[in-house]
N, CA, C and O atoms as CSV, one atom per row, in Angstrom:
chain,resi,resn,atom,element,x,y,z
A,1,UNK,N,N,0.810,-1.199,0.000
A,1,UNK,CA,C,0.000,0.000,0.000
A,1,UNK,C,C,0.855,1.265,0.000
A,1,UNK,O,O,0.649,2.135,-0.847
A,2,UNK,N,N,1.698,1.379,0.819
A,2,UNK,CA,C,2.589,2.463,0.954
A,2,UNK,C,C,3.868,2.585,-0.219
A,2,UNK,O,O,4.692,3.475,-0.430
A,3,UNK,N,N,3.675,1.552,-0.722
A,3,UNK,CA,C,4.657,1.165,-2.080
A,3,UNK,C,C,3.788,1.974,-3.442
A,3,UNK,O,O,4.479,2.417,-4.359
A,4,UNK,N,N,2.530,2.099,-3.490
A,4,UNK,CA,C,1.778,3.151,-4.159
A,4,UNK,C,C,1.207,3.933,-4.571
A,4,UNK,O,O,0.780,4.235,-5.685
A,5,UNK,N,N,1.156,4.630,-2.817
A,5,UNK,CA,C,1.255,6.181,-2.368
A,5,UNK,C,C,2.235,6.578,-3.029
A,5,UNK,O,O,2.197,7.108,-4.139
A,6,UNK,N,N,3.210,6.329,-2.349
A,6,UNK,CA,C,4.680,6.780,-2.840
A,6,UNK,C,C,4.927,7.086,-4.375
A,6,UNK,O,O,5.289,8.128,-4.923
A,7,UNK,N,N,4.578,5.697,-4.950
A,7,UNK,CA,C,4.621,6.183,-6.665
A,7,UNK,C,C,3.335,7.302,-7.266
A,7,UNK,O,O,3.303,7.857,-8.364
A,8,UNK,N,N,2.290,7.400,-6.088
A,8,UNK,CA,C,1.448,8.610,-7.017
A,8,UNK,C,C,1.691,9.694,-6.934
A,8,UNK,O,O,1.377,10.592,-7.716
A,9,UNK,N,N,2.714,9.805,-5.283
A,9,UNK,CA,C,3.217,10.843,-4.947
A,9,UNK,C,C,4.222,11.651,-5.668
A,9,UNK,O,O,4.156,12.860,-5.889
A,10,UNK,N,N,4.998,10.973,-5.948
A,10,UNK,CA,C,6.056,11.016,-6.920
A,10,UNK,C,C,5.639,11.450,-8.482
A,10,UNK,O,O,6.036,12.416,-9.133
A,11,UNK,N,N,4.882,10.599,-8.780
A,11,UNK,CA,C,4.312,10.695,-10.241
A,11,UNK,C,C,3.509,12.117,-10.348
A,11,UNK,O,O,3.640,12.588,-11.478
A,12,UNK,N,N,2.585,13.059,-9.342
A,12,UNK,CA,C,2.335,13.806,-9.230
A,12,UNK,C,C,3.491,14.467,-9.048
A,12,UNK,O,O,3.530,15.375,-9.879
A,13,UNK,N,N,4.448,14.461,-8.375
A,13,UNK,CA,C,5.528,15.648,-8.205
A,13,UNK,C,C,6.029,15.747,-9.629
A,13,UNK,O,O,7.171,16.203,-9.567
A,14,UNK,N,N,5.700,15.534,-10.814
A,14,UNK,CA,C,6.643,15.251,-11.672
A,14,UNK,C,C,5.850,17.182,-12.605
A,14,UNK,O,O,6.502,17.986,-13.270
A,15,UNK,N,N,4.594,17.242,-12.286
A,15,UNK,CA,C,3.912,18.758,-12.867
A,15,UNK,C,C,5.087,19.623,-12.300
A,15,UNK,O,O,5.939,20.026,-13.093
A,16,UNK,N,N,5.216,20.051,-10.440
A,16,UNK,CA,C,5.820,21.497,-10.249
A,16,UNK,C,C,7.435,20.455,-10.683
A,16,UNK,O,O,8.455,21.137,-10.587
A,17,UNK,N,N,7.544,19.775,-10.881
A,17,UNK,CA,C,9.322,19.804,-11.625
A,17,UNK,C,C,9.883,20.332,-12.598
A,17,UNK,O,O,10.999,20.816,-12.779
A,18,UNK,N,N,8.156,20.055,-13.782
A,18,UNK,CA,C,8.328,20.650,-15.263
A,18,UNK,C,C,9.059,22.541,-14.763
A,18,UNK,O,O,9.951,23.221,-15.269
A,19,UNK,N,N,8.302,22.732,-13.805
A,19,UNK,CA,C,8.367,24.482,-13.965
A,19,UNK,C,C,9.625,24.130,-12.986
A,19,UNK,O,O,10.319,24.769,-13.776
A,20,UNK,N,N,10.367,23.791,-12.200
A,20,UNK,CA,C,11.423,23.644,-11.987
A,20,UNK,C,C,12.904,23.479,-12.963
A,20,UNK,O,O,13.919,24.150,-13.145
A,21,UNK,N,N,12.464,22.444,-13.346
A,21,UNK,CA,C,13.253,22.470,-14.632
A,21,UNK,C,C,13.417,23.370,-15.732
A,21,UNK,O,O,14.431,23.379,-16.429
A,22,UNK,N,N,12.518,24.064,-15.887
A,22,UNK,CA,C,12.121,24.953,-16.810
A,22,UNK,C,C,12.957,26.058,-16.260
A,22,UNK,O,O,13.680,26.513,-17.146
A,23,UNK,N,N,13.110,26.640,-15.129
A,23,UNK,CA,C,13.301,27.730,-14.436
A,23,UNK,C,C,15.301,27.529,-13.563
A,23,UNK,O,O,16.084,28.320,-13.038
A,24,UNK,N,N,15.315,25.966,-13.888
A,24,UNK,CA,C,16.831,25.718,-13.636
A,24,UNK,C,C,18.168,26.376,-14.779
A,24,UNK,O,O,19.392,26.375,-14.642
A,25,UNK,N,N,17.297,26.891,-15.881
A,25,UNK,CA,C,17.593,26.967,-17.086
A,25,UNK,C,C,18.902,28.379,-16.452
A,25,UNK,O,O,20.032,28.574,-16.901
A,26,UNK,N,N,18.154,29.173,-15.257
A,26,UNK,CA,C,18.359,30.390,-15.176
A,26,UNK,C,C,19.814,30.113,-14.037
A,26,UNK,O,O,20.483,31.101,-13.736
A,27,UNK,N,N,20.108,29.055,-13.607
A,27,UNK,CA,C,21.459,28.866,-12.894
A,27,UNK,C,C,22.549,29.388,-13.439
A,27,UNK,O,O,23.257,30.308,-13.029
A,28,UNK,N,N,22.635,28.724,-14.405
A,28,UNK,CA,C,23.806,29.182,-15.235
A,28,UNK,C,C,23.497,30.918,-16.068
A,28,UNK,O,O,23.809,30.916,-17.259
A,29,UNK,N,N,23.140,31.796,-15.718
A,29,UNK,CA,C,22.862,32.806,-15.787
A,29,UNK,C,C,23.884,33.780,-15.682
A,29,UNK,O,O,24.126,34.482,-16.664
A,30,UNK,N,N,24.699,33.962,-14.323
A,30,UNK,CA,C,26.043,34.405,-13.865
A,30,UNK,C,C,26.675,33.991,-14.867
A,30,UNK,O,O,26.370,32.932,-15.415
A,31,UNK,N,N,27.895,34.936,-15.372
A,31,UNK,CA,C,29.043,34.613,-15.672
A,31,UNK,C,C,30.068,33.702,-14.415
A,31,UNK,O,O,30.312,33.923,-13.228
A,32,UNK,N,N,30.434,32.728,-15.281
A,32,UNK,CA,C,31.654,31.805,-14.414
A,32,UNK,C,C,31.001,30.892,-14.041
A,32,UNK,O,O,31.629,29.857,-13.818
A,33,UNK,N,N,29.248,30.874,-13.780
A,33,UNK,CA,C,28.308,29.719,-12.931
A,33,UNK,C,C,28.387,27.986,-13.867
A,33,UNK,O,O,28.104,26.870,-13.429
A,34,UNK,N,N,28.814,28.343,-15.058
A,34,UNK,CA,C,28.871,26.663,-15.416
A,34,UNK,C,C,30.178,25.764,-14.965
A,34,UNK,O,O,30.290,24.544,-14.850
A,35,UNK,N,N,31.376,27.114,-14.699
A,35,UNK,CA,C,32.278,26.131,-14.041
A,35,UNK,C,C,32.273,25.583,-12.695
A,35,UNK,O,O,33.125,24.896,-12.131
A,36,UNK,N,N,31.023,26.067,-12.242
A,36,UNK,CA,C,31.196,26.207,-10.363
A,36,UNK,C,C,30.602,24.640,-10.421
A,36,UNK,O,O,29.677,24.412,-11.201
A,37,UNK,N,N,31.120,23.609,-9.623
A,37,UNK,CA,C,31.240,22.197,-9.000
A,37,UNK,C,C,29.015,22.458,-8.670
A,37,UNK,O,O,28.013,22.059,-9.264
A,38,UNK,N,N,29.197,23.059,-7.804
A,38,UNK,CA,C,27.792,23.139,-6.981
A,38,UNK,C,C,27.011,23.052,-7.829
A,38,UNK,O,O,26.587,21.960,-8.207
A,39,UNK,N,N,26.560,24.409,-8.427
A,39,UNK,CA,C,25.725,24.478,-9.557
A,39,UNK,C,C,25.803,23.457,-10.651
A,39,UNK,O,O,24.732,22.948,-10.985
A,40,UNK,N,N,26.500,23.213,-11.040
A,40,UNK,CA,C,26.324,22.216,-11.808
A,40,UNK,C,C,25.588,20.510,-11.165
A,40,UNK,O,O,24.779,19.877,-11.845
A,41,UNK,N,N,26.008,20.104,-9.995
A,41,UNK,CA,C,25.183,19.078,-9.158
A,41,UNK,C,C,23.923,19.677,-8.892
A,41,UNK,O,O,22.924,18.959,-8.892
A,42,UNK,N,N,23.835,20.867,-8.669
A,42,UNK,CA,C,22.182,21.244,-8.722
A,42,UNK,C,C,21.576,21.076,-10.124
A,42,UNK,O,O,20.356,20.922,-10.070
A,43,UNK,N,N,22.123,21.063,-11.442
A,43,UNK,CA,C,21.583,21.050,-12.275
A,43,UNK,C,C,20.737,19.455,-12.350
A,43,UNK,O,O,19.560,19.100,-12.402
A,44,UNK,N,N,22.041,18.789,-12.320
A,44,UNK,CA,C,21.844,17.548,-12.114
A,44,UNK,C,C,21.079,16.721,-11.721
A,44,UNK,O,O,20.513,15.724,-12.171
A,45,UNK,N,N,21.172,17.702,-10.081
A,45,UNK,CA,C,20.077,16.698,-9.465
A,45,UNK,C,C,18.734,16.806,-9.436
A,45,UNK,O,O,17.972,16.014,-8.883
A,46,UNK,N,N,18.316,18.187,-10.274
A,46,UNK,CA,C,17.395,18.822,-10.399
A,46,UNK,C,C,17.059,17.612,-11.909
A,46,UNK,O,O,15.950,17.095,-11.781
A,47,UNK,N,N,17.600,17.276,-12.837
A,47,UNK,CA,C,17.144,16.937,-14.040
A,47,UNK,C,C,17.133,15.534,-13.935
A,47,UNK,O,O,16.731,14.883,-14.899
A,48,UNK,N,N,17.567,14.889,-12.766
A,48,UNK,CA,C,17.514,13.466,-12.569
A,48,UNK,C,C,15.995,12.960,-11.925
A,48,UNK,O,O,15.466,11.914,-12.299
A,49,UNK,N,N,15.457,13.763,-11.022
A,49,UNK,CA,C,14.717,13.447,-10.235
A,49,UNK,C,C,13.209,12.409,-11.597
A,49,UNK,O,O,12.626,11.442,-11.107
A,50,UNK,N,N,12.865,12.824,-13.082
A,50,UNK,CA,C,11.931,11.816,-13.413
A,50,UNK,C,C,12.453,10.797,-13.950
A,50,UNK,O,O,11.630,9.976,-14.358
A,51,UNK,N,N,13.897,10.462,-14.153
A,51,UNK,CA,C,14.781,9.440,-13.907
A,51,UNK,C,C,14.262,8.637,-12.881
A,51,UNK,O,O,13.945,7.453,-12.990
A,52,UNK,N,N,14.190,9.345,-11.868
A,52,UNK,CA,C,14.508,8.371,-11.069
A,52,UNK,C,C,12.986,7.705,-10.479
A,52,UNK,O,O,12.794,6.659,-9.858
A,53,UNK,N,N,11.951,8.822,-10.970
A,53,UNK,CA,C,10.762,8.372,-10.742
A,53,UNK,C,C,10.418,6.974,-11.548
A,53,UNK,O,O,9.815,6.068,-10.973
A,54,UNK,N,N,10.855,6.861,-12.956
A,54,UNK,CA,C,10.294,5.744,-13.667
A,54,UNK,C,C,10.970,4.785,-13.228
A,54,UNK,O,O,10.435,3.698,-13.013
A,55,UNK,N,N,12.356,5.017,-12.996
A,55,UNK,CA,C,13.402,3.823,-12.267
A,55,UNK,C,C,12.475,2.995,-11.058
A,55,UNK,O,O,12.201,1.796,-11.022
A,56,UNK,N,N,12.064,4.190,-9.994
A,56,UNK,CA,C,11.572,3.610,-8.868
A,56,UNK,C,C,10.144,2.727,-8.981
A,56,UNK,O,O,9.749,1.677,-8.474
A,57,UNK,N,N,9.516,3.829,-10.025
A,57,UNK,CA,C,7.930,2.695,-10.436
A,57,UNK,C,C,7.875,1.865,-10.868
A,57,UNK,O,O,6.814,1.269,-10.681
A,58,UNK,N,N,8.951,1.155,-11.783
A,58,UNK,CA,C,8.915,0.396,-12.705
A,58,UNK,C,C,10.027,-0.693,-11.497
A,58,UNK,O,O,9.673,-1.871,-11.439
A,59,UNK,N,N,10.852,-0.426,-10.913
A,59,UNK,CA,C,11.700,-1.145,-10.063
A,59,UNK,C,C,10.904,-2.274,-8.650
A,59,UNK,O,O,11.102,-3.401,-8.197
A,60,UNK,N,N,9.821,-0.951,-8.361
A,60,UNK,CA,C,9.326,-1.317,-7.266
A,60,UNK,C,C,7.792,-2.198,-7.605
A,60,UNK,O,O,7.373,-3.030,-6.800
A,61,UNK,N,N,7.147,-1.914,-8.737
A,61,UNK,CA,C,6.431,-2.453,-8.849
A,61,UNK,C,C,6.419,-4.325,-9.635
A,61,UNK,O,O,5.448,-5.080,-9.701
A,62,UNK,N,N,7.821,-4.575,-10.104
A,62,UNK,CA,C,8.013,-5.518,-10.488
A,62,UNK,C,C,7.268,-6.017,-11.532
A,62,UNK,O,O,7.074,-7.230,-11.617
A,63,UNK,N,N,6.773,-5.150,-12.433
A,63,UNK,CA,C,6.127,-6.088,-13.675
A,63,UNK,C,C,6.581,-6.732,-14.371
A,63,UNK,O,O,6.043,-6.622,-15.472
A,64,UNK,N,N,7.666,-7.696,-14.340
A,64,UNK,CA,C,8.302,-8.624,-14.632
A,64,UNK,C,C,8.222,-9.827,-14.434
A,64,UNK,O,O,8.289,-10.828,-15.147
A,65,UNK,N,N,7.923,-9.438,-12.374
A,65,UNK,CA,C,7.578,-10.958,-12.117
A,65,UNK,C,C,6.182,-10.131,-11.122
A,65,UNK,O,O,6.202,-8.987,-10.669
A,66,UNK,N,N,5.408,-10.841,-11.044
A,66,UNK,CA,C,4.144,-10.321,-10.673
A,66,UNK,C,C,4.231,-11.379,-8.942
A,66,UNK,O,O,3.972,-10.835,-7.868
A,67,UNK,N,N,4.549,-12.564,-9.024
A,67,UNK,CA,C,4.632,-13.167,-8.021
A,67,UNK,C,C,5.760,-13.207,-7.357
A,67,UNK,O,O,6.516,-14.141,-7.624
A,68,UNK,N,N,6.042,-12.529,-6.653
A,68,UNK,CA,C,7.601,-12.522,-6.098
A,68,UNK,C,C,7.349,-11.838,-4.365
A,68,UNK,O,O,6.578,-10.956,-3.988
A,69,UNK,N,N,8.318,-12.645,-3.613
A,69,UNK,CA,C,8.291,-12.736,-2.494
A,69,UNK,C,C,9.452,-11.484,-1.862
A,69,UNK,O,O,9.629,-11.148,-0.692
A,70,UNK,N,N,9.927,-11.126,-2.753
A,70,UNK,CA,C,10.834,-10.167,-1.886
A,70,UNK,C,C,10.250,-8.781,-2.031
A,70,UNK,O,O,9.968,-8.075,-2.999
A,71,UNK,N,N,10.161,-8.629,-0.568
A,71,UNK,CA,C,9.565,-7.371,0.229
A,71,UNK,C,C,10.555,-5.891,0.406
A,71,UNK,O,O,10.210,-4.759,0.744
A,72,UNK,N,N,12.075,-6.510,-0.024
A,72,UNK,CA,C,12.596,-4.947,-0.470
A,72,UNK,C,C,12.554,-4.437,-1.836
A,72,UNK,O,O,13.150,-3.504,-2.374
A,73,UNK,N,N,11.815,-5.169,-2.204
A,73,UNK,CA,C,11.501,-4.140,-3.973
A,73,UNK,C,C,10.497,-2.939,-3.667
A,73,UNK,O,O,10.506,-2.046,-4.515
A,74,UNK,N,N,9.758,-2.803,-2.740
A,74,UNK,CA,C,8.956,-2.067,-2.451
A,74,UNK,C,C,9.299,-0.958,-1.753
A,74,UNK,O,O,8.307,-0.354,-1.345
A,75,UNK,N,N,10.743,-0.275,-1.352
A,75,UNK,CA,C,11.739,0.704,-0.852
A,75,UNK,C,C,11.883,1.056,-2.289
A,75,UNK,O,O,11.779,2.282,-2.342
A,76,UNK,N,N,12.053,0.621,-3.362
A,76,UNK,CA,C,12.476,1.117,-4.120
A,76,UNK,C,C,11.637,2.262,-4.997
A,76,UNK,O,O,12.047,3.082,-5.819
A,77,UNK,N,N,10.286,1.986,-4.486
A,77,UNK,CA,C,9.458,3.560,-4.812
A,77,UNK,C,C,9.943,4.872,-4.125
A,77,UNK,O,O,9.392,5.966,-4.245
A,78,UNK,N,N,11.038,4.604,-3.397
A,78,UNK,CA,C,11.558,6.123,-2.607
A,78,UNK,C,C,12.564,6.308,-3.439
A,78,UNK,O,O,13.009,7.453,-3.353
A,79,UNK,N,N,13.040,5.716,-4.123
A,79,UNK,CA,C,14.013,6.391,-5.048
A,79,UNK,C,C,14.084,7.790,-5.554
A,79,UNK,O,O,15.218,8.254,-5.430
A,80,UNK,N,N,13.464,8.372,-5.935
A,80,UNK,CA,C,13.254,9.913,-6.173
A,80,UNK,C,C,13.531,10.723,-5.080
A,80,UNK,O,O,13.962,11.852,-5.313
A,81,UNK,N,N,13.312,10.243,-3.544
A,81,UNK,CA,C,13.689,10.811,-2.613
A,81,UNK,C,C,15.753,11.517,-2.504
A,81,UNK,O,O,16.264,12.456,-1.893
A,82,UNK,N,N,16.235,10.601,-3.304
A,82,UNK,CA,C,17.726,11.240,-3.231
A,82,UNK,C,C,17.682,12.131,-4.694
A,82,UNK,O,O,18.671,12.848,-4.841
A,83,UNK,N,N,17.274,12.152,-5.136
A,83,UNK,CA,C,17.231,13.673,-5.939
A,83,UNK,C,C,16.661,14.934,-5.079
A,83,UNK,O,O,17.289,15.989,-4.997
A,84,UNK,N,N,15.699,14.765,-4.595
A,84,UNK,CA,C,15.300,15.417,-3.894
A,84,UNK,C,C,16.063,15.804,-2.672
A,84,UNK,O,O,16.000,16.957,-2.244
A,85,UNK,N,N,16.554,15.175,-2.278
A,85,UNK,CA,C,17.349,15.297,-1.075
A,85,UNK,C,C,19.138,16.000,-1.674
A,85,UNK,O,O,19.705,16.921,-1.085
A,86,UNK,N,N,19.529,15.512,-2.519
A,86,UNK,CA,C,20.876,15.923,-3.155
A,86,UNK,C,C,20.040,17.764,-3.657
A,86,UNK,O,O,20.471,18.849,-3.265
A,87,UNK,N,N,19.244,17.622,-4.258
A,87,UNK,CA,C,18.906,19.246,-4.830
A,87,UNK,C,C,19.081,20.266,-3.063
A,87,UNK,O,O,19.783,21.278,-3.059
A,88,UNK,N,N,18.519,19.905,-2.035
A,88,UNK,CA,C,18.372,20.351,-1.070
A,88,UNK,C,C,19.823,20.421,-0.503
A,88,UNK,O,O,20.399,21.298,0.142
A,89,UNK,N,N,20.177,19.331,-0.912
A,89,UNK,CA,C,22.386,19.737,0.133
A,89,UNK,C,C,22.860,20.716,-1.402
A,89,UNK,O,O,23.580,21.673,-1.117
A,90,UNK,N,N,22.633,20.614,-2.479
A,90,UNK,CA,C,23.410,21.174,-3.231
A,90,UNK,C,C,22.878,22.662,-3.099
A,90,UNK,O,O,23.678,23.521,-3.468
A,91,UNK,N,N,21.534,23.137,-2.585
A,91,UNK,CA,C,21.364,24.017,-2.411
A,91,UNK,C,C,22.452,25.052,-0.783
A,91,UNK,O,O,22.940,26.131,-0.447
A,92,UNK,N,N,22.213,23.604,-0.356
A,92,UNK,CA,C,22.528,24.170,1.551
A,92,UNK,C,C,24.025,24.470,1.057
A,92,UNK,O,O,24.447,25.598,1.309
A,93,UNK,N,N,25.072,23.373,0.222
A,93,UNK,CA,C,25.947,24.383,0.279
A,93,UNK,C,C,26.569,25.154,-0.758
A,93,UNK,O,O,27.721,25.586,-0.805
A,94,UNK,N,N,25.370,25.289,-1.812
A,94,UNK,CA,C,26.100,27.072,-2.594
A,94,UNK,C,C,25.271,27.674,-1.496
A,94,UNK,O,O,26.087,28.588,-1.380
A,95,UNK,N,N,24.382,27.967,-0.599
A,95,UNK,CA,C,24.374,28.963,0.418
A,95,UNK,C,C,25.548,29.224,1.387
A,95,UNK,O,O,26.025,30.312,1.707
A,96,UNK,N,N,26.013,27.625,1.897
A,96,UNK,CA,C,27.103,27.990,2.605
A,96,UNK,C,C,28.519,28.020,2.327
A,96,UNK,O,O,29.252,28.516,3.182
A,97,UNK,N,N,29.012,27.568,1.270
A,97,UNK,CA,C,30.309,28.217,0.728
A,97,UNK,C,C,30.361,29.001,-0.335
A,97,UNK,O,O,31.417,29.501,-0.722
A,98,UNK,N,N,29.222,29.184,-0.912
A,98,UNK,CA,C,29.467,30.598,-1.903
A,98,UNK,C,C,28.738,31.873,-1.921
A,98,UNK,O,O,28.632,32.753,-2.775
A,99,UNK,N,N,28.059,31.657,-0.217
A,99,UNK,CA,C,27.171,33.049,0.037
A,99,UNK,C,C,26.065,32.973,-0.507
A,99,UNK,O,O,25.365,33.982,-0.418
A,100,UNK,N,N,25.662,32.109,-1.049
A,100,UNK,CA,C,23.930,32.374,-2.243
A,100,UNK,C,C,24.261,32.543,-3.791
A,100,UNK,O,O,23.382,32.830,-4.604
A,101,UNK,N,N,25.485,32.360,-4.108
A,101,UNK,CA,C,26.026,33.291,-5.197
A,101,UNK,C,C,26.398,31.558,-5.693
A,101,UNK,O,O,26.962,30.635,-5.103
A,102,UNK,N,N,25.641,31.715,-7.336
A,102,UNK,CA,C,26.062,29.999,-8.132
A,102,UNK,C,C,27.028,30.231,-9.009
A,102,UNK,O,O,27.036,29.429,-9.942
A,103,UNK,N,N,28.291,31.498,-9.045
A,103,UNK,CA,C,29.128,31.511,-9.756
A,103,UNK,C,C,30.242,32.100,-8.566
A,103,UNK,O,O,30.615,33.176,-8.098
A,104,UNK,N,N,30.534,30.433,-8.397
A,104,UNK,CA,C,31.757,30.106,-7.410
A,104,UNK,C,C,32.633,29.229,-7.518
A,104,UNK,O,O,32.307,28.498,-8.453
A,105,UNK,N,N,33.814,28.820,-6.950
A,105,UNK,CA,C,34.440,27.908,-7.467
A,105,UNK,C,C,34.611,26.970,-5.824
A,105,UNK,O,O,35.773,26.810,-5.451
A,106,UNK,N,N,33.955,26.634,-5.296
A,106,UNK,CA,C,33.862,26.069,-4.033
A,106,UNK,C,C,34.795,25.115,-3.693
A,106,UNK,O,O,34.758,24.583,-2.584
């Protein structure tokens, strides 16, 4: 049950990403910001996250084998959670080693 919450949850997060993604466009904006380490893992982890949604739905739901006894395939609908979670540290530290500023060399 909680194995497909998770994937509607997810599958719904995938609308405000479009305008996320859409609006990541503007990182690299600064001069110098495509060489900066940070920003660029924010890009990343920002453009991975419906990667990782189909990975996790298609992983966790097993339509391959429909009868199958193993109960950790069903963790694997949190997968999207480390995009999500990497966008959030890559944010925490261009705040904290480059001041807020995505054209840094950290």
């Amino acid at each position: 049950m909680i194995r497909r919450v998770a994937n509607v949850l997810f599958l719904l997060g995938l609308f405000p990403w479009a305008l996320l993604f859409f609006l990541s466009i503007m990182l690299f904006d600064a001069p110098g910001s495509e060489t900066s380490p940070l920003t660029v893992g924010l890009s990343y982890s920002i453009a991975a996250y419906p990667l990782l949604v189909v990975v996790g739905f298609f992983a966790s739901s097993g339509f391959w084998r429909m009868r199958d006894d193993r109960h950790w395939r069903r963790h694997l609908a949190f997968l999207p959670l480390l995009s999500i979670l990497a966008t959030c540290l890559f944010f925490l530290a261009i705040l904290q080693f480059c001041d807020g500023r995505f054209a840094c060399s950290a």
